[in-house]
Structure formats: C-alpha cells, structure tokens
SEKE-239329 format. One record per atom (N, C-alpha, C): x, y, z. Coordinates in pm, whole numbers, padded with zeros to 5 digits, always signed. Example, Ala and Ser with C-alpha at 12.3 -4.5 7.8 and 13.67 -1.06 7.14 Angstrom:
% residues 2
+01319-00569+00780;+01230-00450+00780;+01320-00330+00780;+01285-00225+00708;+01367-00106+00714;+01290+00003+00787;
This chain:
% residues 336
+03741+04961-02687;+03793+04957-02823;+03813+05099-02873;+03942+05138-02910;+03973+05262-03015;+03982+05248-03155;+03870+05311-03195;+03873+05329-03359;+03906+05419-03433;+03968+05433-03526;+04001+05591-03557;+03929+05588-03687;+03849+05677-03738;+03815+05680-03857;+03791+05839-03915;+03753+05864-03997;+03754+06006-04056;+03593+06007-04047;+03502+06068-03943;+03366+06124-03948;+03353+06170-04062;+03210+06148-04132;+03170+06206-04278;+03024+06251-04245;+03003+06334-04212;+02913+06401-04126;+02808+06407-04241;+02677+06401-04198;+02573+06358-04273;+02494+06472-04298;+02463+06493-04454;+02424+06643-04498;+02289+06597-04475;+02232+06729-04439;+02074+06739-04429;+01990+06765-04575;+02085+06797-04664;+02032+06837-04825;+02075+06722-04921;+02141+06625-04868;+02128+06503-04953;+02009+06418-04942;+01947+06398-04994;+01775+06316-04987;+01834+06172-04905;+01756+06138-04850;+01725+06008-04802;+01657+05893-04913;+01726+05852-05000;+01616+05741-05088;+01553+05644-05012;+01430+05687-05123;+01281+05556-05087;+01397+05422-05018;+01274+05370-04927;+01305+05212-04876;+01438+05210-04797;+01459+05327-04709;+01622+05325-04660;+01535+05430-04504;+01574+05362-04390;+01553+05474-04256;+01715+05538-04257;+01726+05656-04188;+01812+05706-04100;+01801+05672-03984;+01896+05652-03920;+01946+05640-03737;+02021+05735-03785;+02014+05871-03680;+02110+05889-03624;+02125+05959-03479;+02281+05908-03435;+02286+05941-03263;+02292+06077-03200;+02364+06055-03084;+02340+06195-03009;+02473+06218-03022;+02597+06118-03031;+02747+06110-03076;+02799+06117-03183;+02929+06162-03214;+02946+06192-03309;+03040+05988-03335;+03038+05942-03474;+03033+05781-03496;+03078+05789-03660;+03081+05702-03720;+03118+05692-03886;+03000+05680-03958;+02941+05730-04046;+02843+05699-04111;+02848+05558-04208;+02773+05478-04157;+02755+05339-04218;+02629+05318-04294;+02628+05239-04395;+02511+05174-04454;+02498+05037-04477;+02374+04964-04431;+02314+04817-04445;+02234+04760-04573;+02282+04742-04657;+02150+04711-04768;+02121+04526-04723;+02007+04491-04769;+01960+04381-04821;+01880+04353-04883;+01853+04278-04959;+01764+04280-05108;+01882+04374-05223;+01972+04375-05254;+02052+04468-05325;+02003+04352-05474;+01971+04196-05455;+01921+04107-05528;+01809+04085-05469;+01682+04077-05563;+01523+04055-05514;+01543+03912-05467;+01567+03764-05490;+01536+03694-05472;+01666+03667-05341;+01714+03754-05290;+01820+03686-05149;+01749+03761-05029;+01643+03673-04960;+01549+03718-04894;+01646+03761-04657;+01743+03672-04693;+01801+03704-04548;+01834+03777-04542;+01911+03881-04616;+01910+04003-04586;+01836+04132-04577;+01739+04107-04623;+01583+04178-04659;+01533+04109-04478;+01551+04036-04406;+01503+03994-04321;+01588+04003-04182;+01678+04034-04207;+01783+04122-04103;+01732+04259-04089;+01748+04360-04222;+01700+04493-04186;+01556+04487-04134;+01448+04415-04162;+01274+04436-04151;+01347+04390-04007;+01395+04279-03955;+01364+04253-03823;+01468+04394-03686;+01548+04434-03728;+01602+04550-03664;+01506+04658-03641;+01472+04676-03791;+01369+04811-03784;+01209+04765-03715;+01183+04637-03789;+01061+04606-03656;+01124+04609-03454;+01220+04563-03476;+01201+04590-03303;+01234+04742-03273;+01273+04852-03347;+01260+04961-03321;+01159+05030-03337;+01070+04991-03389;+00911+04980-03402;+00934+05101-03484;+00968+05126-03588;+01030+05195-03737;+00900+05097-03831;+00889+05101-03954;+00863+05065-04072;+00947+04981-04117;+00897+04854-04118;+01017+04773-04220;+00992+04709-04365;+00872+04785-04348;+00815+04717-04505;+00828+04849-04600;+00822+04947-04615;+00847+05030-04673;+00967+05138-04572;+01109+05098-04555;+01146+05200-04477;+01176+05328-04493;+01138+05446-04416;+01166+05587-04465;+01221+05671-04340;+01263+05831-04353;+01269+05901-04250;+01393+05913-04193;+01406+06007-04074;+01549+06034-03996;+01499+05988-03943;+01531+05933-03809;+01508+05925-03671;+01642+05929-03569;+01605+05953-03436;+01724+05999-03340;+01696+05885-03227;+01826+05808-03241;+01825+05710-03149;+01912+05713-03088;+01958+05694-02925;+02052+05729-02826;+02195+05655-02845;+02152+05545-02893;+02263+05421-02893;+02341+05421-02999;+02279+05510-03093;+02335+05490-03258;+02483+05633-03229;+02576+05605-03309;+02716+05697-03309;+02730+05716-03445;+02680+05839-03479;+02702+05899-03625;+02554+05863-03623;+02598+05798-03794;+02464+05781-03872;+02436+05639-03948;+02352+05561-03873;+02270+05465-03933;+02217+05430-04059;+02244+05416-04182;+02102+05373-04281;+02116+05236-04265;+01982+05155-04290;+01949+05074-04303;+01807+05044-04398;+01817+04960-04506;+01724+04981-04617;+01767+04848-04721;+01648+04856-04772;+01625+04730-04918;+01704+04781-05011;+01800+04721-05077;+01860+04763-05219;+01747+04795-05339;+01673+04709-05356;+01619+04710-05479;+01472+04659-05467;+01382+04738-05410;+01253+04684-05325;+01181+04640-05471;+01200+04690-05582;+01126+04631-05676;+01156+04487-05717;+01306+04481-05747;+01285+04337-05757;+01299+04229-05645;+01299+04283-05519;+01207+04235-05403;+01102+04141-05421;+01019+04253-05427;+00872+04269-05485;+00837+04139-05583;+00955+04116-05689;+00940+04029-05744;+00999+03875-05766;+01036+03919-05594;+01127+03786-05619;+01235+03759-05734;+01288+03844-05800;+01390+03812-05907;+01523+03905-05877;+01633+03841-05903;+01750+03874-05885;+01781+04066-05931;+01704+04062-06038;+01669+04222-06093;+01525+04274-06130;+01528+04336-06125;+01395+04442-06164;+01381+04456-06286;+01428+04464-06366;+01430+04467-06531;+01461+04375-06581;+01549+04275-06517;+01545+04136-06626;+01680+04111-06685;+01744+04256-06724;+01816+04289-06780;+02016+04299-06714;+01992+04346-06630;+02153+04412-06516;+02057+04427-06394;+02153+04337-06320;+02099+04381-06183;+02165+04471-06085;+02120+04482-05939;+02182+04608-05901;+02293+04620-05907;+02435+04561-05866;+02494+04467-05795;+02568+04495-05939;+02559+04536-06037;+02608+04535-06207;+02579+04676-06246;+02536+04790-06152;+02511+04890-06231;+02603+05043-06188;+02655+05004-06070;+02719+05101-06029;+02887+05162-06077;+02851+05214-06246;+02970+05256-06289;+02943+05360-06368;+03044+05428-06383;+03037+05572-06499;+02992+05554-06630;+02991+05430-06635;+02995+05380-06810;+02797+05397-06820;+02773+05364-06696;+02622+05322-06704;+02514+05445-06677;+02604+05548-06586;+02523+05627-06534;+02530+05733-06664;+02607+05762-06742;+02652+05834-06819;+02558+05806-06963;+02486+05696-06980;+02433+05658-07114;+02251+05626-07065;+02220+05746-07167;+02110+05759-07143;+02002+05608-07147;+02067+05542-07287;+02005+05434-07270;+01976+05348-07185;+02111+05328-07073;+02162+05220-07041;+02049+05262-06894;+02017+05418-06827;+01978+05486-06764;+01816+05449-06759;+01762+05395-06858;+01610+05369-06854;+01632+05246-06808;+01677+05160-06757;+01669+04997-06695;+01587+05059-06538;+01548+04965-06479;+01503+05027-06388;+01586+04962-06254;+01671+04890-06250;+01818+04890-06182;+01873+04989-06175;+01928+05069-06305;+02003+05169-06312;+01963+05285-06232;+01819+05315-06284;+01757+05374-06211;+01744+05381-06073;+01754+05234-06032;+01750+05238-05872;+01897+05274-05827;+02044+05243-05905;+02138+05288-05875;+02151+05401-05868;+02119+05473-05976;+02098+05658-05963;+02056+05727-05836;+01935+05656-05756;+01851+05706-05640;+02014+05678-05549;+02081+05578-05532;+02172+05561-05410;+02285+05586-05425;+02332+05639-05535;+02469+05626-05561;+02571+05732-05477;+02472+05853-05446;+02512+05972-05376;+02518+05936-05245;+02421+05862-05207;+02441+05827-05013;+02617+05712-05040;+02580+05612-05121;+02693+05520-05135;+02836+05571-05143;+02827+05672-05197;+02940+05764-05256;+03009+05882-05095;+02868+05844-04995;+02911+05930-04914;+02927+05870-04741;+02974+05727-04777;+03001+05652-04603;+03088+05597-04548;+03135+05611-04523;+03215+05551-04398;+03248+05393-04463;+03134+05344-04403;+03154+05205-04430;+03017+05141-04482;+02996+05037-04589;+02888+04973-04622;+02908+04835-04583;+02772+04736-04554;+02781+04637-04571;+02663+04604-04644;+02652+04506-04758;+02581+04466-04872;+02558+04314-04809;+02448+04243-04788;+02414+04199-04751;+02360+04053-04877;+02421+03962-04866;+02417+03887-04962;+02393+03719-04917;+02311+03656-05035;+02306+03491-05006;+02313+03452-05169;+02387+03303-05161;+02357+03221-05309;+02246+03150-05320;+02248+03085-05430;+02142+03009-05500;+02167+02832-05493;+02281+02837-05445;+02335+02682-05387;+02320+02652-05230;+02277+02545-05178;+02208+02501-05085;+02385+02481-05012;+02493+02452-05041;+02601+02386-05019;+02721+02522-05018;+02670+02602-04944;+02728+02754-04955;+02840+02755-04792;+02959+02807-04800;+03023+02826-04730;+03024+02951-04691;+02967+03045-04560;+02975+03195-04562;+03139+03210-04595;+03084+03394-04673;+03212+03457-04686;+03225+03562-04756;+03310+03658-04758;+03347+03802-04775;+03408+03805-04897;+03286+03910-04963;+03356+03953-05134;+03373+04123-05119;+03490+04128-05166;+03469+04265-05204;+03564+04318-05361;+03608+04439-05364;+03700+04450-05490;+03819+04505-05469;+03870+04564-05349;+03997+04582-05298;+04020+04559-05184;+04126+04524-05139;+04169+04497-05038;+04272+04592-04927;+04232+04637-04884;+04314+04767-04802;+04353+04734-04659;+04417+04816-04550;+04370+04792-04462;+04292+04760-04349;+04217+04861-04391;+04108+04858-04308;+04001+04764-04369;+03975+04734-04496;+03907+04630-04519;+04002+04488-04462;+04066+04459-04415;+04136+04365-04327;+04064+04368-04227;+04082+04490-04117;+04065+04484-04022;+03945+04463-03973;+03830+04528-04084;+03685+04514-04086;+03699+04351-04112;+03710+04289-04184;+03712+04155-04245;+03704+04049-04108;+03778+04104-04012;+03846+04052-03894;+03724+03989-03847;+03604+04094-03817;+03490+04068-03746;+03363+03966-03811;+03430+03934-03905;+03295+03849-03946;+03376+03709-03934;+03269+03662-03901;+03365+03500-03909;+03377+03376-03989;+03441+03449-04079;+03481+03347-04218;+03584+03315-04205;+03590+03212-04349;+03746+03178-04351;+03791+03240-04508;+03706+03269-04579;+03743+03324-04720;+03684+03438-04743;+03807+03482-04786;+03755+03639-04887;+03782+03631-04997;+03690+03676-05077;+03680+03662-05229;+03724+03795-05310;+03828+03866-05355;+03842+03993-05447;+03804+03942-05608;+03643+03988-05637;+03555+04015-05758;+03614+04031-05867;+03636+04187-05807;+03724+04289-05880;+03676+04253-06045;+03772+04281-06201;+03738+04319-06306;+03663+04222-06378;+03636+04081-06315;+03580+03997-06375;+03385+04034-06412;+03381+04096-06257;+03232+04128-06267;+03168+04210-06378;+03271+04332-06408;+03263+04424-06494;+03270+04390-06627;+03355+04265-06709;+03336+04218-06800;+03256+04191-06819;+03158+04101-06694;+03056+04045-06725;+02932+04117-06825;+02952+04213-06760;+02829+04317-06841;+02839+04431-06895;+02948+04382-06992;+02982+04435-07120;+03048+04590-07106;+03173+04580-06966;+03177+04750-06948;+03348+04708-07086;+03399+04873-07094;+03478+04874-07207;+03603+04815-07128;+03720+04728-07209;+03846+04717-07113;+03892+04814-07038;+03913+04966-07149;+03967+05078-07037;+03914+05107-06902;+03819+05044-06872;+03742+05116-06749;+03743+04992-06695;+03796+04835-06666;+03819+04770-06589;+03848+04767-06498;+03927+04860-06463;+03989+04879-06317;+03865+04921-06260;+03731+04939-06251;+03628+04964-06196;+03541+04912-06186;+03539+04838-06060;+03413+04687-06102;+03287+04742-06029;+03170+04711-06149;+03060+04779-06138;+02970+04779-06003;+03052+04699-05861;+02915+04675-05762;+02893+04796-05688;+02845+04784-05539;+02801+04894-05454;+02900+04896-05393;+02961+04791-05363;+03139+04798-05290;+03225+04880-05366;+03192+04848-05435;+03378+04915-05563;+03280+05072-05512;+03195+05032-05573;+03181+05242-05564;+03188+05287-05412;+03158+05226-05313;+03189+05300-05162;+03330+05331-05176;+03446+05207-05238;+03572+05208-05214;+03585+05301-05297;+03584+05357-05374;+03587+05410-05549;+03586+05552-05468;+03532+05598-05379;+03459+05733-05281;+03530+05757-05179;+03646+05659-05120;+03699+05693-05010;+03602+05597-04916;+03528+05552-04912;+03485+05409-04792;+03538+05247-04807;+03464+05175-04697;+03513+05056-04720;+03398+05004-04730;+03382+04906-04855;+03204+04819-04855;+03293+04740-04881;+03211+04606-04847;+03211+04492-04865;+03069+04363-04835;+03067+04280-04975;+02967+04243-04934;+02963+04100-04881;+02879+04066-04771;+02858+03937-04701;+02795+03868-04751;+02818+03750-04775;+02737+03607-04871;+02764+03524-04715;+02574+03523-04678;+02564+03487-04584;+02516+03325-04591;+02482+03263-04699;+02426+03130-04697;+02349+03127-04816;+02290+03030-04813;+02156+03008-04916;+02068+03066-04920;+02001+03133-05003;+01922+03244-04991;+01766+03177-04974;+01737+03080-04971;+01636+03028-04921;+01617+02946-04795;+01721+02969-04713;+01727+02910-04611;+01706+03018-04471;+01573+02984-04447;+01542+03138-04317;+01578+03079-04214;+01641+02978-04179;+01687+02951-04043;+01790+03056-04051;+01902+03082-04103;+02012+03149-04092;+02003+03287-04029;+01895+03319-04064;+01858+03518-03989;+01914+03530-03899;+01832+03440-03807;+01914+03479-03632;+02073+03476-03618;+02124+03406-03696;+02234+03408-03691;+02336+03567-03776;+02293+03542-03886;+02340+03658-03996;+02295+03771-03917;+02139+03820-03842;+02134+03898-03723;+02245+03968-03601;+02259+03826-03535;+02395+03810-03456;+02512+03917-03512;+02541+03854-03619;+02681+03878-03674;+02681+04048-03736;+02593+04088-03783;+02596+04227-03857;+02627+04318-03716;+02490+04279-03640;+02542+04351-03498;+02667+04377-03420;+02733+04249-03449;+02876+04246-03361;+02936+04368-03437;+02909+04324-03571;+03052+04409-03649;+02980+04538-03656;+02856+04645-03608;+02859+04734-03623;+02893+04840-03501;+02882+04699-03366;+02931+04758-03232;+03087+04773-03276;+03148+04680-03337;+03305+04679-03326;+03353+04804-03423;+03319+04828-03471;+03327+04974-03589;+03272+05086-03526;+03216+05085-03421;+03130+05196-03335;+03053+05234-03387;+02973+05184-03457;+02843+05254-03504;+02728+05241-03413;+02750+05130-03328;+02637+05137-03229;+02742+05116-03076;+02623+05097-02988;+02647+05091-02835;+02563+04953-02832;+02635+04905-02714;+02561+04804-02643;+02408+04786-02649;+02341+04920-02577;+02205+04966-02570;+02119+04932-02716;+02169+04927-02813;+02083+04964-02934;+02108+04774-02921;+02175+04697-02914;+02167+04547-02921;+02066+04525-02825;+02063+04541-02731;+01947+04533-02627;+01811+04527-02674;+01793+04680-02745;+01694+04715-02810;+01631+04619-02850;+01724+04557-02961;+01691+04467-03077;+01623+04323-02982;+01677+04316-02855;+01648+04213-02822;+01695+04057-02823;+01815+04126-02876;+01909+03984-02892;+02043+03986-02815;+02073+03856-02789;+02212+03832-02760;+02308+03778-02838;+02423+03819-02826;+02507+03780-02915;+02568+03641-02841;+02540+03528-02927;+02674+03414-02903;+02809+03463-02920;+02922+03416-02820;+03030+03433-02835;+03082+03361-02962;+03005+03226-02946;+03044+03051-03039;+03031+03135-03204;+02966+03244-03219;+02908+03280-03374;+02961+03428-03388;+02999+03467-03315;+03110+03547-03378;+03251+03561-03360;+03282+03444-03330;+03431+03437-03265;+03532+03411-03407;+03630+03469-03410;+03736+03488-03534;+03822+03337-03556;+03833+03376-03696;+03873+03236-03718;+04000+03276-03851;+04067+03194-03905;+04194+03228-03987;+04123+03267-04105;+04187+03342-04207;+04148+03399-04313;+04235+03394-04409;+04145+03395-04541;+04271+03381-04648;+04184+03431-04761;+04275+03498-04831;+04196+03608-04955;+04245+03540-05069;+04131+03528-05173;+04123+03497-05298;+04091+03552-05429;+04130+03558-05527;+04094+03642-05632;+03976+03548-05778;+03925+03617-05824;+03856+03527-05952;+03953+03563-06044;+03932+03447-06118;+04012+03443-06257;+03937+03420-06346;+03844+03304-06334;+03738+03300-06473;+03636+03247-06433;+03466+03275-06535;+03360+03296-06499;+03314+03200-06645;+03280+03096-06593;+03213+03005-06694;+03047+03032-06754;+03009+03044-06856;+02929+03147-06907;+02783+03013-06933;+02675+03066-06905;+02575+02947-06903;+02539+02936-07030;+02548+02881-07143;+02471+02825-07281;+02312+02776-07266;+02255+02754-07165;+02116+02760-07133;+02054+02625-07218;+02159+02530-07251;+02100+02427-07284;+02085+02287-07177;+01985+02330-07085;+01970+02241-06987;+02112+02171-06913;+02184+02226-06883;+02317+02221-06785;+02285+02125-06665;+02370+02024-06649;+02294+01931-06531;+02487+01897-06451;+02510+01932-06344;+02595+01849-06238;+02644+01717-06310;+02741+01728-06275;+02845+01568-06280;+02772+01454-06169;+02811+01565-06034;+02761+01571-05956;+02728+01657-05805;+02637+01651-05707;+02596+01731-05659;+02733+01795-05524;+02839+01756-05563;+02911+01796-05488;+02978+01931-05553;+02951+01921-05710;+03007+02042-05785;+02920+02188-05748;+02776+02162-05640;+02762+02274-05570;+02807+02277-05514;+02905+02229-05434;+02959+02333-05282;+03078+02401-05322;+03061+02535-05228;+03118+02647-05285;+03264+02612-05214;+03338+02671-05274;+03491+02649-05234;+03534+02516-05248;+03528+02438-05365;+03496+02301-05407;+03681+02338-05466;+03733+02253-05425;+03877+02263-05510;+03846+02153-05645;+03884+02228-05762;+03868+02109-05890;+04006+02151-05903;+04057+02042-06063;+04235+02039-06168;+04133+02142-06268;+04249+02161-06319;+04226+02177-06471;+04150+02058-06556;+04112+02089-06656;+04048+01947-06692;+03872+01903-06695;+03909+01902-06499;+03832+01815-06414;+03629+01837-06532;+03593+01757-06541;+03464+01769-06526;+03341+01777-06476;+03307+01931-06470;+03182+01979-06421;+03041+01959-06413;+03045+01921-06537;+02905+01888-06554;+02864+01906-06704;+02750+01853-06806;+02709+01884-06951;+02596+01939-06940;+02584+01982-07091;+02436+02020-07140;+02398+01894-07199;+02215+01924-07217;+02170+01835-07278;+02202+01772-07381;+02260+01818-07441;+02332+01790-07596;+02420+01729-07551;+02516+01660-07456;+02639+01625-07436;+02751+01678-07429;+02754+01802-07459;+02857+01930-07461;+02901+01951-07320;+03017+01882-07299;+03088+01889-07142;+03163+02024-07094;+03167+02060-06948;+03190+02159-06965;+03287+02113-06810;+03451+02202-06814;+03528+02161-06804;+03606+02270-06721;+03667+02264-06566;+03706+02356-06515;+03833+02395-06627;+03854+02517-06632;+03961+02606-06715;+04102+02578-06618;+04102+02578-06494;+04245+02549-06472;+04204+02509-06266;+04300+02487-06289;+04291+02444-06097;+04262+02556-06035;+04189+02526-05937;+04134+02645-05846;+04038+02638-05773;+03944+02705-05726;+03827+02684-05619;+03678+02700-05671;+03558+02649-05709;+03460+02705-05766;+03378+02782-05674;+03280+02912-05675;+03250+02987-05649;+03137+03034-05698;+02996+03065-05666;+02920+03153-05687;+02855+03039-05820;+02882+02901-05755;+02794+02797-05867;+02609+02844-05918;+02571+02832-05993;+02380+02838-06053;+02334+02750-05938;+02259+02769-05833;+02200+02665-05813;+02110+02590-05899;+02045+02426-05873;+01956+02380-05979;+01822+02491-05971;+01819+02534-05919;+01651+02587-05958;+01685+02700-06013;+01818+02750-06053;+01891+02882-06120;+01945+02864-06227;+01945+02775-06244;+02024+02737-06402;+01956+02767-06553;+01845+02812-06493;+01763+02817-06633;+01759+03001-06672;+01778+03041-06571;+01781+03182-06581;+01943+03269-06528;+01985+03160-06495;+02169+03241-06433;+02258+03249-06568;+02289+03365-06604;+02390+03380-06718;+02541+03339-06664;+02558+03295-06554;+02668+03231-06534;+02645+03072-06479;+02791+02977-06484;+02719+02847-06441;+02809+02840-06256;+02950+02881-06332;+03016+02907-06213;+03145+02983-06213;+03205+03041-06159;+03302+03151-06154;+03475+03028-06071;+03545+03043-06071;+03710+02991-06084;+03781+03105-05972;+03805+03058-05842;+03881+03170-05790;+04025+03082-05711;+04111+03156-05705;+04221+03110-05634;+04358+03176-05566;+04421+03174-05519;+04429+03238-05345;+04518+03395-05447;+04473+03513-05384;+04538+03636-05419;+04644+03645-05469;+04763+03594-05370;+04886+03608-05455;+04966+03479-05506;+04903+03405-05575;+04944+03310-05608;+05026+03324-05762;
C-alpha cells in the first residue's frame, strides 16, 4: 500500500497530556491520535485503548510517557478523553458541556466558560489535537438498537478514503447543528465545537466512530479488530505491532461495504417530562420516519412528532432520557 501524507513531525516541547502514552517508531509515519472515553459513560472505547496498552505492558489505567516501539511509523498517542468523567461514569465531568462540546474559540477564549472542568480538559489537548495527522474519537450510544457508523463535520477527500476502512454503511456530517446545541453565536457556526472539527479546523482528518451500545462489552474484540486494520491501512503501524497485541484480524469484520453520507438537519430537544417511545422500534438508529410520524409523548400527553422525513439518529436511550438534553436528532442523505 502507498500512502502519501504530509509527516507532522512530533515536537519534543509540546507536553504530552495526563492519561495519553506516546508510541513512537524507528520510521518516519503520520502522527495519529486514539481517544476513548472522550464521553465518561461510553466504556468500549476506554476498553480498546486499556487493552492495546495492556498487551504492550504500558499503563492502561492511568496512561503516560514516550515510548519507542519498532512497529509503530511516526507517532502513536493513544489515551482516555476525559478520565474524570470516566471516573464517573457520566457523559461529562461537570455536568454542564461535555468534551465532545468544548472544542471552539468561543469557549477557550471566555474565562468563564474556561472553569468547567471539560473545558479544562479541552485546554490540556487541544494543542496535540491541533497537531495530527489523523484522529480517531472513539465513540458508542445509549440505544441498545445502534447501527455502527462514521460522524464527522467535513467531508474531504481523504476523509473518504479513510472512511473506506471502517466498515459501515453510514456517515453522518454533525457539522453546525452540534454547535447550536450549546449555545455557540450564529457567526461562528461554521465551526462545530467537537475534537473532529478541530483536527479538521488544523489541517488533519478526525473522525469519530460510533461503535455500538455503549454498554455492550461483547463488541471490544471486534471495535479492537477494526481500529487496528485502519491504523495498518494509514501506516501508522506494521504488521508486527498487531501481533504484539495478539490478535487477528477477521477478514468477515473488516471487509468494505457501500457507503452513503448524511447530513443532520434537526435535533429534537428533551422537555424532561418523563418522555416514553411510541414504540421500541423508535430506538433503532437509522429508523426512516414521514413528517408527521409519531415518536413518542411526555407524561402529560404532549406528543412529540418527527419535523420532516428523514432518518433518526443519536436517539436518548431509556435509561438516558432523564438526563439527555436531546431526545433525538433528524438526518438525511448529504445532497439531497
């Protein structure tokens, strides 16, 4: 395989933030980064990096340090997004914006907004984020009835070509909806607040993987599998470092499949008055509803009603509904 990419050679005076190792090789490779936990309560990806860095017999509970590994090309990070709200099992650390919501000028710039302790954790990464190659953000929902698949906020080439290697059938473009969400100004829309937009925002390509249900640990070995393929196919690793790990890759689980990109249009907002399903099919993700169609009520009887035809996405699961400020998000195909 020939890759061409622009090396971004890895400064020795940029800090390494808490809960993140360095790999790096004896070759020169693209500098990539792995988060999981970027949300405390999406535990498979928090369980991809601990199990890599445990078979390299690294630290995976607190990860730190350079290290020089033969197999690795460029430079490796691999690390927890947000080990505090890890720690707490909750989607954020403050309660308030989670990580995943903090990565914009609007936020880093206001002192207030700067004491959250999200923000804070964005501040610690924003400089490595700002400086790679390529990211992958490591993601699961809160619905049991989850279809894997690829979100990011632009769509380029090479996010195509990267896209190639994971084996979905949908890609989701976020993009300005997210940023409304949490109150950034219209002028600065064109900048959607995640860890993707800002790699892309820098000259990289992130994108993040919504690997399943976030309470479902059968999936590891698999979501395992798959990160690996796509970091051999990008050259960030060699054969040897899969070895390492001790795994084999199925052909059956990473083999490519047709793709089709989608955009959000609207994000149905949770009223927190006990919200209950029509029915339980209105969790599965990529659910085609009409306009109209009915979703589901609150306790009060107050029905709540897809806004126009399209695909639902990124539904509350039931054990999320009491704390998800969204119920479900409206996406439908890019250029439609």
């Amino acid at each position: 395989m020939n890759t061409v990419f622009l090396v971004k050679v890895f400064m020795p005076n940029l800090p390494i933030p808490r809960y993140i190792s360095h790999l790096h090789g004896t070759k020169l490779g693209p500098r990539v980064v792995v988060f999981g936990g970027t949300h405390g309560d999406e535990t498979t990806g928090v369980e991809v990096i601990q199990t890599i860095l445990k078979q390299l017999g690294l630290d995976s509970d607190e990860p730190s340090g350079s290290h020089e590994f033969p197999f690795v090309n460029g430079d490796l990070f691999l690390g927890i997004g947000n080990p505090e709200a890890v720690a707490k099992d909750m989607r954020s650390s403050s309660g308030v914006r989670d990580l995943n919501r903090c990565f914009h000028e609007q936020f880093f710039s206001d002192p207030k907004e700067m004491e959250l302790s999200d923000q804070k954790r964005a501040a610690e990464l924003k400089d490595l984020l700002a400086s790679v190659n390529y990211f992958f953000d490591l993601h699961s929902v809160s619905t049991d009835r989850i279809v894997p698949f690829i979100g990011l906020t632009t769509f380029t080439k090479e996010h195509a070509r990267v896209c190639k290697f994971f084996p979905v059938s949908y890609i989701l473009n976020v993009h300005s909806i997210l940023g409304r969400d949490v109150g950034i100004d219209d002028r600065n829309l064109e900048q959607a607040p995640t860890t993707c937009s800002w790699v892309n925002r820098h000259g990289g390509t992130g994108l993040a993987y919504e690997m399943g249900f976030q309470k479902d640990f059968s999936s590891t070995s698999r979501a395992l599998q798959i990160i690996l393929h796509v970091l051999k196919e990008i050259g960030s690793i060699d054969e040897g470092f899969i070895q390492k790990i001790g795994v084999t890759i199925d052909p059956s689980i990473t083999k490519q499949t047709e793709q089709h990109v989608f955009r959000l249009i609207s994000c149905e907002r949770n009223k927190f008055k006990d919200f209950s399903y029509s029915d339980d099919r209105y969790t599965e993700s990529w659910l085609p509803v009409h306009a109209g169609e009915l979703v589901g009520k609150y306790s009060d009887g107050e029905e709540v009603r897809s806004p126009n035809d399209g695909l639902l996405v990124f539904q509350a699961g039931k054990q999320t509904l009491k704390t998800n400020p969204s119920l479900f998000y409206l996406a439908v195909p890019e250029y439609e």
